[in-house]
C-alpha positions as CSV (number, residue, x, y, z in Angstrom):
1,X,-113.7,-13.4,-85.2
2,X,-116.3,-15.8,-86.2
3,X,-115.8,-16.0,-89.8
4,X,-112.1,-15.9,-88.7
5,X,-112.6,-19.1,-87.2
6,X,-115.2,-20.3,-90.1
7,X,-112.3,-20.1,-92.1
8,X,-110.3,-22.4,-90.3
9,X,-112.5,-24.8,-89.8
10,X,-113.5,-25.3,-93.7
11,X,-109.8,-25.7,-94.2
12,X,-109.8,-28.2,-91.7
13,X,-111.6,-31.2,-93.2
14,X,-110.0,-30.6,-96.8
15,X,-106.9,-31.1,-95.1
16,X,-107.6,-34.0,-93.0
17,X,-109.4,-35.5,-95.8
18,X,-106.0,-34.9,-98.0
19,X,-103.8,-36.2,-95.7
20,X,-105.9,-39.8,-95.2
21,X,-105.8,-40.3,-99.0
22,X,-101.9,-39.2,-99.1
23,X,-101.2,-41.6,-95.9
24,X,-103.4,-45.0,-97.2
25,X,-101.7,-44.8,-100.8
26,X,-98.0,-44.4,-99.5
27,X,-98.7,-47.5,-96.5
28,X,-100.1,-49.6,-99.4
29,X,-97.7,-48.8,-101.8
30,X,-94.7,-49.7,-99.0
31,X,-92.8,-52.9,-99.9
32,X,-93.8,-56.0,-97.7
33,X,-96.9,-57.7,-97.3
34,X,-99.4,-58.5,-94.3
35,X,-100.2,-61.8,-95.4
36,X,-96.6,-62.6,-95.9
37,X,-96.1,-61.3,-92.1
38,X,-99.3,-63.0,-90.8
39,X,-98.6,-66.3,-92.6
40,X,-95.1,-66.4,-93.1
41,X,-92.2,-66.8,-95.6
42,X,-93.0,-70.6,-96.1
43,X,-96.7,-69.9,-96.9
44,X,-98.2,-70.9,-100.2
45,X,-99.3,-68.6,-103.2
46,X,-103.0,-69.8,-102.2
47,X,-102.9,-69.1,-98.4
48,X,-101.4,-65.5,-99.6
49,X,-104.1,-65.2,-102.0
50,X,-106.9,-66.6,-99.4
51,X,-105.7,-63.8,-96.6
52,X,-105.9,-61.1,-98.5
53,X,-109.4,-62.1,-100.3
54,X,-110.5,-62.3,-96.7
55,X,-109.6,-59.2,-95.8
56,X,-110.1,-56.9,-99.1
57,X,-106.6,-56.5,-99.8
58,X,-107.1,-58.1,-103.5
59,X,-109.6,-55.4,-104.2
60,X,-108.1,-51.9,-106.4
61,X,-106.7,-49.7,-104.0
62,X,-109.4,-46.7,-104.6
63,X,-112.1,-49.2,-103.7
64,X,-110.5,-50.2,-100.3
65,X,-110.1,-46.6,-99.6
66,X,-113.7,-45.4,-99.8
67,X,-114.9,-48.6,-98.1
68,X,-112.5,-47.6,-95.1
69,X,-112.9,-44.2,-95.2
70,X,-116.5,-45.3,-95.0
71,X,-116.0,-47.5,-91.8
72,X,-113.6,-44.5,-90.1
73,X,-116.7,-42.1,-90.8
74,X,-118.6,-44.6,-88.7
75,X,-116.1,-45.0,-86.0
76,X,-115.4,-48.5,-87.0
77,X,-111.5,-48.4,-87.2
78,X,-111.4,-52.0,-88.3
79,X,-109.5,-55.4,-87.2
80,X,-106.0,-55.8,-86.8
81,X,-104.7,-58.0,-89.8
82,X,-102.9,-60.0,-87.3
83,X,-104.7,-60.5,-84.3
84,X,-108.2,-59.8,-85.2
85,X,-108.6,-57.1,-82.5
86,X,-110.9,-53.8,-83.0
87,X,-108.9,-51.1,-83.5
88,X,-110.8,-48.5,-82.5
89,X,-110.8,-49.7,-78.5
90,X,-107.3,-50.3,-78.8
91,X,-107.0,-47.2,-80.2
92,X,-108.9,-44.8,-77.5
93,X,-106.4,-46.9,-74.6
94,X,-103.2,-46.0,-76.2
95,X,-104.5,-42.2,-76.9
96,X,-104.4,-41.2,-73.3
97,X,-101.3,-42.2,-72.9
98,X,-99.5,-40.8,-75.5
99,X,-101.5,-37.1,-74.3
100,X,-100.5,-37.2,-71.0
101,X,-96.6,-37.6,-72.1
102,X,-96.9,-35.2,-75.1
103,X,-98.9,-32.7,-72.4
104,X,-96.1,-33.3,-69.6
105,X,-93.3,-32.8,-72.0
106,X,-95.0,-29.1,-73.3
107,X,-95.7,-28.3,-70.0
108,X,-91.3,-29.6,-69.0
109,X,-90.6,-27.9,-72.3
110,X,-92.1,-24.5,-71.3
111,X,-91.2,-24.1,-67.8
112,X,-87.5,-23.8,-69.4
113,X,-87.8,-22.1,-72.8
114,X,-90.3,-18.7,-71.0
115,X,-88.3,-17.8,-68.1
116,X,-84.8,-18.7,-69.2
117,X,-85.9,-17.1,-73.1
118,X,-87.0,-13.7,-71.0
119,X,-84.3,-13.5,-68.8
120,X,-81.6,-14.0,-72.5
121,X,-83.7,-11.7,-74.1
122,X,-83.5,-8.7,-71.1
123,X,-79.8,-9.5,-70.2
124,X,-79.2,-9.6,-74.3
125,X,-75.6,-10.0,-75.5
126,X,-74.5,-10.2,-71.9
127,X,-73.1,-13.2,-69.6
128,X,-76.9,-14.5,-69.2
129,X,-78.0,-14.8,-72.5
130,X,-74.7,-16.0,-73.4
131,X,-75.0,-19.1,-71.0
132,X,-78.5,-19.5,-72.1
133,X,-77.9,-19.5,-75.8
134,X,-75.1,-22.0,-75.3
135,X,-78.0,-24.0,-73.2
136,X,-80.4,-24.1,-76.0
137,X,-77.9,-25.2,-78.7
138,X,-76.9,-28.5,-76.7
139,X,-80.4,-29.2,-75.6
140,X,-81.5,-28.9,-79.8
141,X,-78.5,-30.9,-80.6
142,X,-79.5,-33.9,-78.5
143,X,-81.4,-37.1,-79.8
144,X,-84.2,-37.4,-77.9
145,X,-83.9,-41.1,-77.5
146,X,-80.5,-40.4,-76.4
147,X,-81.3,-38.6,-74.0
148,X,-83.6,-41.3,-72.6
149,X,-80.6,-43.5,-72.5
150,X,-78.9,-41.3,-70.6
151,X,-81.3,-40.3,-67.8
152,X,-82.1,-44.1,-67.6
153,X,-78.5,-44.5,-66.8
154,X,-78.3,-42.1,-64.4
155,X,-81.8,-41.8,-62.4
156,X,-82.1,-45.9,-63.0
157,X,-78.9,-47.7,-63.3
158,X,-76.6,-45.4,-61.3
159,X,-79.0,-43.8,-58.6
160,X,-81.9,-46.3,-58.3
161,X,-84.4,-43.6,-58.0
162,X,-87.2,-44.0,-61.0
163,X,-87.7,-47.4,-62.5
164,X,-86.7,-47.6,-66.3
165,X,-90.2,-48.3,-67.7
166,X,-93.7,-49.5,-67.5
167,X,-97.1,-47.5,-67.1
168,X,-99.8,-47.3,-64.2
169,X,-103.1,-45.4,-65.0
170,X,-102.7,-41.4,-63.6
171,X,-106.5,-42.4,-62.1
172,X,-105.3,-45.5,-60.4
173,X,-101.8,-44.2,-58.9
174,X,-101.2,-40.5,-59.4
175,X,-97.3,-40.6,-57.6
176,X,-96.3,-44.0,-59.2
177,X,-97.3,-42.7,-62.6
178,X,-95.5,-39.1,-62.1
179,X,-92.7,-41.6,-61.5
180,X,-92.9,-43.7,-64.6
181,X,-93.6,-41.0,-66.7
182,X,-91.1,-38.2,-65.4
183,X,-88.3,-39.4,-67.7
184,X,-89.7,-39.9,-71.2
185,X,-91.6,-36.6,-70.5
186,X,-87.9,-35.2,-69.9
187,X,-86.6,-36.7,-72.5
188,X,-88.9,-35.0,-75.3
189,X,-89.0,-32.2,-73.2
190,X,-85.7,-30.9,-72.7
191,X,-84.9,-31.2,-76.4
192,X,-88.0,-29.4,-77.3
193,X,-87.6,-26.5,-75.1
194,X,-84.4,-25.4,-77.2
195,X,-86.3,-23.9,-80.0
196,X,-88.8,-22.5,-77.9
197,X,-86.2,-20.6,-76.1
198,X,-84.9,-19.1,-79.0
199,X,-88.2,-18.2,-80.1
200,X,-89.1,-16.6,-76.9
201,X,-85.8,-14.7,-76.5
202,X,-86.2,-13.5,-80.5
203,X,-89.8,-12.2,-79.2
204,X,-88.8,-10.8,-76.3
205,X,-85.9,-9.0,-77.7
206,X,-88.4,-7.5,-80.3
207,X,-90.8,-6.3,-78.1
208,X,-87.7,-5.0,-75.7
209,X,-87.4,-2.5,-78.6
210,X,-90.6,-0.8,-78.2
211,X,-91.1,2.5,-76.9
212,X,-93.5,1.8,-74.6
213,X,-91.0,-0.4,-73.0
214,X,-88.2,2.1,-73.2
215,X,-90.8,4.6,-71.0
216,X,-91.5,1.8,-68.6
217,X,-87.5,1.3,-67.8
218,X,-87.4,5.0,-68.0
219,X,-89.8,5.1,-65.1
220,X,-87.8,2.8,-63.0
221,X,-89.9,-0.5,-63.5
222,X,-88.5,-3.4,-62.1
223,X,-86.8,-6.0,-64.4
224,X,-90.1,-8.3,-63.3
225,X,-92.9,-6.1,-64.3
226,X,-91.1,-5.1,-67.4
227,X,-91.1,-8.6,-68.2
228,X,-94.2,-9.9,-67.2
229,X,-96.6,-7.2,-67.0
230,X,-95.2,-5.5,-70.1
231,X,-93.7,-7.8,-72.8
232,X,-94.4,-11.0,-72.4
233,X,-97.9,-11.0,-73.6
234,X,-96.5,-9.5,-77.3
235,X,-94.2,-12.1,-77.4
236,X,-96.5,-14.7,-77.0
237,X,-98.2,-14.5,-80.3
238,X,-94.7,-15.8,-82.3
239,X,-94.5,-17.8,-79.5
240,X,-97.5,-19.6,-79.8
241,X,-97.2,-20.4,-83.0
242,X,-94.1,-22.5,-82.8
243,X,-95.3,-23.9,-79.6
244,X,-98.4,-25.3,-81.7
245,X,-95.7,-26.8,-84.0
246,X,-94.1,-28.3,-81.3
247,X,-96.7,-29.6,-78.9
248,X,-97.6,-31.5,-82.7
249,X,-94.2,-32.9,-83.1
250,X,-94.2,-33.8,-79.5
251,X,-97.1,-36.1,-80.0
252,X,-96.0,-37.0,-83.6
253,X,-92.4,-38.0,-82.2
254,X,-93.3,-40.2,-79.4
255,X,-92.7,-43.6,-81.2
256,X,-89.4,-44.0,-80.0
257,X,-89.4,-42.8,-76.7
258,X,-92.6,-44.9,-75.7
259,X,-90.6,-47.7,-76.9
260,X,-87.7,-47.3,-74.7
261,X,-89.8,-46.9,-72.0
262,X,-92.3,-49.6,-72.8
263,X,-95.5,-47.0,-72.7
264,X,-98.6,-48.8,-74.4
265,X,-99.3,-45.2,-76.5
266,X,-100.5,-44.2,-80.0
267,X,-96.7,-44.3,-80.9
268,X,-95.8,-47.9,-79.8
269,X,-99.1,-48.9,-81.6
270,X,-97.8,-47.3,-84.9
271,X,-94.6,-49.1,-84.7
272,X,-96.7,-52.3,-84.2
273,X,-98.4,-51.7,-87.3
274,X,-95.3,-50.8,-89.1
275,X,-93.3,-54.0,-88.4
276,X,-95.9,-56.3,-88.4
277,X,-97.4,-54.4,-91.7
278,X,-100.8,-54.4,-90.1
279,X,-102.8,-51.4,-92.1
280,X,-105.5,-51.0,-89.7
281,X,-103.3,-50.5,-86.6
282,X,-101.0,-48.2,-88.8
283,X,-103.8,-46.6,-90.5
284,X,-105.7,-45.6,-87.3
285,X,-102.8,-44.4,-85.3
286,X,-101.0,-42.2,-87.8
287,X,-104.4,-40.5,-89.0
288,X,-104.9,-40.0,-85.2
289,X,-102.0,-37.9,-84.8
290,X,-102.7,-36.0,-87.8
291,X,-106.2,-35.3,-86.0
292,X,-103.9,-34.0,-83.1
293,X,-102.0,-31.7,-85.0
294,X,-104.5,-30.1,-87.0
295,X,-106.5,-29.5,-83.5
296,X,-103.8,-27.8,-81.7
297,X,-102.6,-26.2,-85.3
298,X,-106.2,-24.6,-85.0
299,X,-106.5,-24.0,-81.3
300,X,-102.9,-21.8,-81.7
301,X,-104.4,-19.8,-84.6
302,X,-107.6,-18.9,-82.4
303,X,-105.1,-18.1,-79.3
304,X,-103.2,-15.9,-81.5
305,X,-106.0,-14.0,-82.8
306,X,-107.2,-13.7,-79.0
307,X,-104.1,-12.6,-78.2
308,X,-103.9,-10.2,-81.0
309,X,-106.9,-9.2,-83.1
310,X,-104.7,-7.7,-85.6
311,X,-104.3,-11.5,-87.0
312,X,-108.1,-11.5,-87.5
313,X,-108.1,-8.6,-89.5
314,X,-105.2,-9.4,-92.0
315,X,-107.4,-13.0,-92.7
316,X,-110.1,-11.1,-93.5
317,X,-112.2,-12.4,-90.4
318,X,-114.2,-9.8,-87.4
C-alpha cells in the first residue's frame, strides 16, 4: 500500500507541473490583449507598449513562465492586470465557495444515483429499473444551466420560496445559506447523478451475478441486506472511480452556474479573468481546479485500493 500510494504521488507533481505549462502557453497564445482591455480600443501604441513593459508581458514567453512559476511556488499568485489586487487572497475567498457547492451537489448527486441505481439494478429489466433508466437519461440530457433557469422559475418566480441568488457565509448564517445555495447545488446535481446511476446499477447488476449473492437470496435474505450488507460494497470500487471524475467536473463546471446565481467562487473569478483577459486571475483559478482534480483523482485511487487490495496488487504496490 505504501509504495502504492508512493506511486501516485510521484505522478502527481509531473502532472500538475504539465498541466501549468500546457495552461500558461494556450492563455497567452489566446487572441486579445490585457492592455488593450485595461486601456482600451482608443489607446496609443506607447501606452500598450508602457502596460505590458510594466507588467512583464513584453518579455519571451518561457521567461514569464519560470518567473511565475517561481512566484506560485512561493504562494505569491500575483496582481490582477486590471485592478491591481493580490490574487492569492482573492483566490482563498472564492475557493470556499466553489467547495461547498461542488461538495453539496456530490452529496444531492449521490443521494439519487446509490439508492435509485441499487433498487434498478435488483428489480433489473422490470417496471423499476425501467422508470429509473428513463430517469437517468432525462436528467444526463439536461444543461445544467438550464436547469438553473428552470428551478429559478419555479422555486423563485412562480412560488416565492428561495431567492434567485446571492451568497451569506455558512459560518455567519447556516439556514440562509442552505437557502441560497440549495438550487445551484441542485442544478449540477441532478444532472450529475445520471451517470452515476448508471454506473451504480452496471455495478450492482455485476455483483448481482455472484454466487455468493445467489446463496444469500437462496437463504431468504431480504432485498435490504442483499443490498447493503452484501453488494453494495463491490460495487463501490467502479463506483468510485467515476464519482472521482465527477466530483472534478463538478468543481471544474461551476463557471456558469455561479454566474447565474451570482456566487463569488473560483468559477465566477475564472470568467473574470477570461473576459477581462486578466492572466493572473485566469492563471490562478484554472490551475486551482486542476489542484482539485488531481486531489480527489488521488484520494479515489487510495479509496479504491482500501476498498479492494486487489488494485494494489495489479500496480505493483503492498
Amino acid at each position: 500500500m505504501i509504495r502504492f500510494l508512493a506511486a501516485r504521488l510521484a505522478a502527481y507533481v509531473p502532472t500538475l507541473f504539465a498541466i501549468s505549462i500546457i495552461l500558461f502557453l494556450a492563455i497567452h497564445v489566446a487572441p486579445g490583449s490585457p492592455a488593450q482591455v485595461s486601456l482600451g480600443i482608443n489607446a496609443t501604441p506607447e501606452a500598450i507598449e508602457r502596460f505590458e513593459r510594466e507588467h512583464g508581458l513584453d518579455r519571451p514567453l518561457y521567461e514569464q513562465y519560470v518567473n511565475w512559476l517561481y512566484e506560485v511556488l512561493k504562494g505569491d499568485f500575483g496582481e490582477s492586470l486590471q485592478s491591481g489586487a493580490p490574487v492569492g487572497p482573492e483566490l482563498l475567498s472564492r475557493l470556499y465557495v466553489t467547495l461547498e457547492l461542488a461538495i453539496l451537489a456530490f452529496i444531492i448527486a449521490n443521494l439519487i444515483a446509490v439508492p435509485l441505481g441499487c433498487l434498478a439494478a435488483y428489480h433489473h429489466q422490470r417496471t423499476v429499473d425501467n422508470t429509473f433508466i428513463f430517469l437517468a437519461t432525462l436528467m444526463g440530457s439536461m444543461p445544467n444551466f438550464w436547469l438553473a433557469t428552470l428551478l429559478i422559475l419555479l422555486l423563485t418566480v412562480t412560488l416565492g420560496w428561495l431567492p434567485s441568488g446571492g451568497y451569506v457565509p455558512l459560518g455567519e448564517a447556516p439556514l440562509e445559506n442552505l437557502r441560497l445555495m440549495i438550487m445551484p447545488a441542485l442544478s449540477l446535481g441532478v444532472v450529475s447523478s445520471a451517470l452515476l446511476l448508471r454506473i451504480m446499477r452496471t455495478g450492482m447488476l455485476e455483483v448481482f451475478s455472484s454466487d455468493y449473492i445467489r446463496t444469500a437470496v437462496a437463504k431468504g435474505a431480504g432485498q435490504r441486506v442483499v443490498i447493503w450488507r452484501h453488494a453494495l460494497r463491490n460495487a463501490l470500487i467502479p463506483y468510485l472511480t467515476v464519482g472521482g471524475v465527477e466530483f472534478s467536473l463538478l468543481f471544474g463546471g461551476v463557471v456558469i452556474v455561479e454566474n447565474i446565481f451570482l456566487l463569488p467562487g473560483v468559477g465566477q473569478l475564472a470568467l473574470i479573468g477570461i473576459t477581462q483577459r486578466d492572466y493572473p486571475y485566469l492563471l490562478a483559478s484554472v490551475l486551482l481546479i486542476a489542484v482539485v482534480v488531481l486531489t480527489a483523482n488521488l484520494i479515489v485511487d487510495v479509496l479504491a485500493a482500501w476498498l479492494d487490495p486487489r488494485v494494489v496488487r495489479t500496480a505493483g504496490g503492498s
